[in-house]
C-alpha positions as CSV (number, residue, x, y, z in Angstrom):
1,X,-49.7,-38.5,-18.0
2,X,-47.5,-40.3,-15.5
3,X,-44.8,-39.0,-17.0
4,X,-45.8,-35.4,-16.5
5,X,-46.8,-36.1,-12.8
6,X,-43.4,-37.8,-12.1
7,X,-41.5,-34.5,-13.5
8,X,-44.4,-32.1,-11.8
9,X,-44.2,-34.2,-8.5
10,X,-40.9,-33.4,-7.5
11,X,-41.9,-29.2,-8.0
12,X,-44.5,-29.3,-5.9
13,X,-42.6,-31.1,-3.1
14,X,-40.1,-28.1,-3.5
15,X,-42.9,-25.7,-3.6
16,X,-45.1,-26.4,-0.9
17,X,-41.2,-27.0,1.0
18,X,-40.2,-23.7,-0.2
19,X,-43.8,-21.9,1.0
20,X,-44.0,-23.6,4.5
21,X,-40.1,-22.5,5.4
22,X,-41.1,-19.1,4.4
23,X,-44.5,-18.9,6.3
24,X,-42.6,-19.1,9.1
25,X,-40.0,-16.6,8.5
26,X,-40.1,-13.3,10.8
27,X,-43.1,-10.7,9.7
28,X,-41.2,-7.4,9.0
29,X,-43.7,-4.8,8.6
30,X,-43.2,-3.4,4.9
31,X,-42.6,0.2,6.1
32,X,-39.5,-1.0,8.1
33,X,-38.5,-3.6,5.0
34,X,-38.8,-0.8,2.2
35,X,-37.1,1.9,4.7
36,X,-34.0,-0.8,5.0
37,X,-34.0,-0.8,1.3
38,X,-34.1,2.9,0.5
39,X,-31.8,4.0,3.5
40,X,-29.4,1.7,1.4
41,X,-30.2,2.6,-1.8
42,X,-29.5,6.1,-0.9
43,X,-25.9,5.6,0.5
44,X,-25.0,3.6,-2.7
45,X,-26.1,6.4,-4.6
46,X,-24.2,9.2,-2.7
47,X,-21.2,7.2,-3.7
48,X,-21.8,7.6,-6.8
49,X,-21.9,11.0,-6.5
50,X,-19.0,11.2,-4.8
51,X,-17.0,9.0,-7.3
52,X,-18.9,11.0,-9.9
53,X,-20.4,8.8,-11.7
54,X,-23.5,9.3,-14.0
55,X,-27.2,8.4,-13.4
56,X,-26.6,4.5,-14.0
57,X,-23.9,4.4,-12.0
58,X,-26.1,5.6,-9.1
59,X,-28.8,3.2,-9.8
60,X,-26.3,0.5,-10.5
61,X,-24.8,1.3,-6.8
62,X,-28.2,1.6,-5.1
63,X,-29.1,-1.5,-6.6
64,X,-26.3,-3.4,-5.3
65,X,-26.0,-1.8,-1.8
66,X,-29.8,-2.1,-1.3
67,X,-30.7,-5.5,-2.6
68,X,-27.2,-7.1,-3.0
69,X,-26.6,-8.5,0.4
70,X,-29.8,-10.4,-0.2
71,X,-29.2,-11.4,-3.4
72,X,-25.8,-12.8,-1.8
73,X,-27.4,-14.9,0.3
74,X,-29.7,-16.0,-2.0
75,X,-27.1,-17.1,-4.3
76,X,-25.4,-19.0,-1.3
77,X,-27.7,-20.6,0.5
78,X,-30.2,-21.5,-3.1
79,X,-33.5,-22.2,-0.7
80,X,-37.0,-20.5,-1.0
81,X,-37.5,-17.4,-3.3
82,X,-34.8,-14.6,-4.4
83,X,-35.9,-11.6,-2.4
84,X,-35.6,-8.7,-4.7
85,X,-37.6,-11.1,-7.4
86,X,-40.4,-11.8,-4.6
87,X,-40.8,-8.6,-3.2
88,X,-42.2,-6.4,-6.3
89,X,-41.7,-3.2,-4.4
90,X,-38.0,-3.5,-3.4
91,X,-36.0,-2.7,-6.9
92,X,-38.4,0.0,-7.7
93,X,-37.9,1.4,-4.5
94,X,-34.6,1.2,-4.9
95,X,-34.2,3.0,-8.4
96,X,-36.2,5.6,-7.5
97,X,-34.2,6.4,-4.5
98,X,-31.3,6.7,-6.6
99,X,-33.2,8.9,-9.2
100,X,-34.5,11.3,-6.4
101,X,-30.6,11.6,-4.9
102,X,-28.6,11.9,-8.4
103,X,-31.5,14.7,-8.9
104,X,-31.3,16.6,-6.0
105,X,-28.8,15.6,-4.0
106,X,-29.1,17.9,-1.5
107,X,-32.2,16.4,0.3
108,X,-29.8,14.0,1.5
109,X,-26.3,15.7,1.8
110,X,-27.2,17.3,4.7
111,X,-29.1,14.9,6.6
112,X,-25.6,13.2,7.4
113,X,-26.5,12.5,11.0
114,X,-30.4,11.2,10.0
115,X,-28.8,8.2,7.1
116,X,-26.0,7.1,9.5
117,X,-29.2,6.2,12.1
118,X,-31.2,4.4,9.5
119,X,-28.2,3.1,8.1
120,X,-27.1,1.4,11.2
121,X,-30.8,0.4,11.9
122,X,-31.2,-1.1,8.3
123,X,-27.9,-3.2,8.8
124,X,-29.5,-4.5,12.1
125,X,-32.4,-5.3,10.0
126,X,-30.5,-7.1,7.5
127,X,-28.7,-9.3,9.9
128,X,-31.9,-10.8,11.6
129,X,-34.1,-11.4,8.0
130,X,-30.8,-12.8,6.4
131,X,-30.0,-15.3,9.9
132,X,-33.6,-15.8,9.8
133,X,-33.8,-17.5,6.5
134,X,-30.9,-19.6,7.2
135,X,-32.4,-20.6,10.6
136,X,-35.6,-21.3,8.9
137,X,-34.1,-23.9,6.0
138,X,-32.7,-25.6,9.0
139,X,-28.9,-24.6,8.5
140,X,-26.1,-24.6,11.4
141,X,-25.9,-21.2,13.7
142,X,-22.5,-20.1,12.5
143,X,-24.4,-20.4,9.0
144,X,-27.2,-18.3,10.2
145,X,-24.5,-15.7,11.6
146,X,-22.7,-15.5,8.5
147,X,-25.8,-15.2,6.3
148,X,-27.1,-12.6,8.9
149,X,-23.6,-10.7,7.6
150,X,-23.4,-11.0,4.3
151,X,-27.2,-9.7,4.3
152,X,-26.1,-6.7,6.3
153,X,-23.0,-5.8,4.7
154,X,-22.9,-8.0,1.4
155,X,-24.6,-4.9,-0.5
156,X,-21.7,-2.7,0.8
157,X,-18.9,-5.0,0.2
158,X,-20.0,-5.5,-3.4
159,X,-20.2,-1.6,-4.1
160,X,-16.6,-1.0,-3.0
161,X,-15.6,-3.8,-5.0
162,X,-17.4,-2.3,-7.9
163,X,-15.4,1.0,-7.3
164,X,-12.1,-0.8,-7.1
165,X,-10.8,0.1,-3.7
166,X,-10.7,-1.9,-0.5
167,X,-14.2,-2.8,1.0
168,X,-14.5,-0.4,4.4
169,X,-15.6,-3.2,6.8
170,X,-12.4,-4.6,5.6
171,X,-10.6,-1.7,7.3
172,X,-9.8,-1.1,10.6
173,X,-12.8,1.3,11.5
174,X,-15.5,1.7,13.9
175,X,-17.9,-1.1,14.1
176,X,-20.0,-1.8,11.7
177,X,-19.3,-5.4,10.2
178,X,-18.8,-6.3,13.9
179,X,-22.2,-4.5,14.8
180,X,-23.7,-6.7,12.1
181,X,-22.5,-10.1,13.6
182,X,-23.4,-9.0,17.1
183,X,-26.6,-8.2,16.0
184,X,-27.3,-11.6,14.3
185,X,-26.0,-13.6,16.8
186,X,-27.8,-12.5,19.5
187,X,-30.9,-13.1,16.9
188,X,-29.5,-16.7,16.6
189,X,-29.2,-17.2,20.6
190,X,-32.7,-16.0,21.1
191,X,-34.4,-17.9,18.6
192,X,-32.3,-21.1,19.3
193,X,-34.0,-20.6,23.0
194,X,-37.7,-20.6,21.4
195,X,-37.8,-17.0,21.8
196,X,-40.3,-15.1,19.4
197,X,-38.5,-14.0,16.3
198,X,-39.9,-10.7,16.7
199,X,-38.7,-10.2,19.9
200,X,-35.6,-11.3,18.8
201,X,-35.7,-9.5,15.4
202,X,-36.1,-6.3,18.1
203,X,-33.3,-7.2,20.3
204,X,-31.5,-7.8,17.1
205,X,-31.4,-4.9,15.3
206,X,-31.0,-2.9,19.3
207,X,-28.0,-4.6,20.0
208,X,-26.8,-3.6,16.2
209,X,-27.1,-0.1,16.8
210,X,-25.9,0.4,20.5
211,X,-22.6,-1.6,19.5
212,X,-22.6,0.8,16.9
213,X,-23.4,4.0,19.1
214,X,-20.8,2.6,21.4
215,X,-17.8,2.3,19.3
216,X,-18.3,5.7,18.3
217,X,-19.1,7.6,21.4
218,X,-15.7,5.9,22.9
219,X,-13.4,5.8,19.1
220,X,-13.4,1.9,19.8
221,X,-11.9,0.4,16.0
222,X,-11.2,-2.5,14.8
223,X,-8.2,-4.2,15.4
224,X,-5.7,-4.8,12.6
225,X,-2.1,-5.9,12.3
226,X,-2.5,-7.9,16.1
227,X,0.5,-9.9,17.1
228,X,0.4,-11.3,20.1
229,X,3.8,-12.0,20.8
230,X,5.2,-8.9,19.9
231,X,2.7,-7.0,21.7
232,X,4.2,-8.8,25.1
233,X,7.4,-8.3,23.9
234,X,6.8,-4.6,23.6
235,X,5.1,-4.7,27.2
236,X,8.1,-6.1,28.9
237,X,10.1,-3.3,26.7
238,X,8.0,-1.0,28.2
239,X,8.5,-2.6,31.9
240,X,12.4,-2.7,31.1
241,X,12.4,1.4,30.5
242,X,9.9,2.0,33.3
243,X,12.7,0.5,36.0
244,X,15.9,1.5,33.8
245,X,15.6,5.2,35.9
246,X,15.0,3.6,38.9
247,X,18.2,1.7,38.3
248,X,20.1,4.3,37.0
249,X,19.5,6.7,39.4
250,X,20.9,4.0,42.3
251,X,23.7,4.0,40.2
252,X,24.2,7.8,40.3
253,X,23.8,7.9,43.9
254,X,26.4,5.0,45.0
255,X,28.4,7.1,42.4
256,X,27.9,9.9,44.3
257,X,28.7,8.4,47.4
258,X,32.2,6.6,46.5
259,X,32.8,9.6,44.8
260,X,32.4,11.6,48.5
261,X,34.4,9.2,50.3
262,X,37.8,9.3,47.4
263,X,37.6,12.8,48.3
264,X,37.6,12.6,51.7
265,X,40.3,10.1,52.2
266,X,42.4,12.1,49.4
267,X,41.6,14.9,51.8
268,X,43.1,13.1,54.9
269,X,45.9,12.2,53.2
270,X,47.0,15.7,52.5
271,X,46.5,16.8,55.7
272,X,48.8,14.1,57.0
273,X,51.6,15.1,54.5
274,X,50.7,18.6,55.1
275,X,51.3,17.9,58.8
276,X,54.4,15.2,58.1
277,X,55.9,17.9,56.0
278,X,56.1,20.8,59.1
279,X,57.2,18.6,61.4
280,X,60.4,17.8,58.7
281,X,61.1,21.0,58.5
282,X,61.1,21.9,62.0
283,X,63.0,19.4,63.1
284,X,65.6,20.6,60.1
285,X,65.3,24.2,61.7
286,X,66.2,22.6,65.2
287,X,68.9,20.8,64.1
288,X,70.4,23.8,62.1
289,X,70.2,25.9,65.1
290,X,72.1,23.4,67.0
291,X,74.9,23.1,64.9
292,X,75.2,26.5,64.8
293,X,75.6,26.9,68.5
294,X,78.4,24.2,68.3
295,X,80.2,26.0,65.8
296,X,80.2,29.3,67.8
């Protein structure tokens, strides 16, 4: 008996641990949480459509880019419950999203401009539940950031790695990934200030979407392939060949100018031999016609 306690003991510890952290985690109403997870869903499964791939594919890719950023951070941070395994409506949710878009695709093809909205609002959502469970187990606020983005964006990651090509938030593009860490830092900040988490959770997933909405109105990307040095070596380039005409057009004019005043004194000087020369030979004619009027 006291053998069974000491190994039962240590659970229950974990359990009522585990339940506590996780009453106090952020309510997210279960229309928003299974909209998150079908939004999701459904992009992973239009990639597999696109990479035409067959009905398990889809599900395979809705799974991963609806529940895998959660199950990411699960794996990583190894506190409280696995979500997708809690939640009993998340990975049916998900497969059937997948079913409905491999079906009939079209419900969803042409609502491009209606999935990029939920997208971005699902990605905001992400980033404050993910941040909010690391916040809750008590872990540093650059943990809580990064969990916040691998919850947002984990799902995503996985599925390009799954297609074997470069993961997009990887790429220089508009933001998204950066969306996702604004969004869960300023979820951080507020909560760290005893702000409600819902009110955070709000601002949250807001600041997401207008970074989002912002970087696309004005084409603002990601940078990539930054050096500093030879970006200010390519400014004073630039301020080199700004002044170079200025310079070169002094150059012309002084040209200009000697070449005037050679011209002027070459023209003087001709005039003086012009002038030296018609004086010589009138003073020849004089002196011809004077010897000539000795000689008569």
């Amino acid at each position: 008996m006291s053998a069974l306690l000491s190994i039962a003991t240590p659970a229950l510890l974990a359990a009522n641990a585990g339940g506590g952290a996780a009453s106090q985690m952020v309510p997210v109403p279960i229309g928003f949480e299974m909209l998150a997870v079908v939004t999701a869903s459904a992009t992973g499964a239009l990639a597999a459509r696109k990479q035409k791939l067959d009905l398990i594919g889809a599900i395979c890719l809705a799974v991963v880019c609806g529940l895998g950023g959660g199950l990411l951070r699960d794996m990583i941070l190894q506190v409280g419950s696995v979500y997708f395994l809690d939640q009993p409506l998340a990975l049916p949710a998900s497969v059937i999203t997948a079913a409905i878009t491999f079906v009939i695709p079209s419900l969803l093809e042409k609502q491009d401009r209606l999935i990029a909205i939920l997208d971005i609002f699902s990605v905001g959502l992400f980033a404050a539940t993910g941040a909010d469970k690391a916040y809750v187990y008590g872990f540093e606020p650059l943990i809580c950031v990064t969990m916040g983005f691998f919850t947002a964006v984990g799902g995503g990651m996985i599925r390009d790695v799954c297609l074997g090509r470069t993961p997009a938030i990887f790429q220089p593009s508009n933001f998204y990934a950066v969306a996702a860490i604004g969004g869960a830092v300023a979820y951080v900040v507020l909560v760290d200030m005893d702000i409600s988490n819902i009110i955070a959770l709000i601002i949250c997933v807001a600041t997401t979407m207008l970074l989002r909405f912002i970087s696309l109105a004005y084409d603002i990307k990601s940078p990539a392939d930054m050096d500093i040095a030879e970006a200010i070596h390519r400014s004073r380039r630039r301020t080199r060949t700004t002044t170079r005409p200025e310079t070169t057009n002094r150059s012309i004019e002084e040209l200009e100018g000697r070449r005037e005043r050679v011209q002027a004194d070459i023209a003087r000087r001709r005039h003086r031999e012009s002038k030296k020369a018609a004086l010589d030979r009138l003073k020849r004619h004089r002196q011809q016609r004077e010897h000539r009027r000795l000689d008569l």
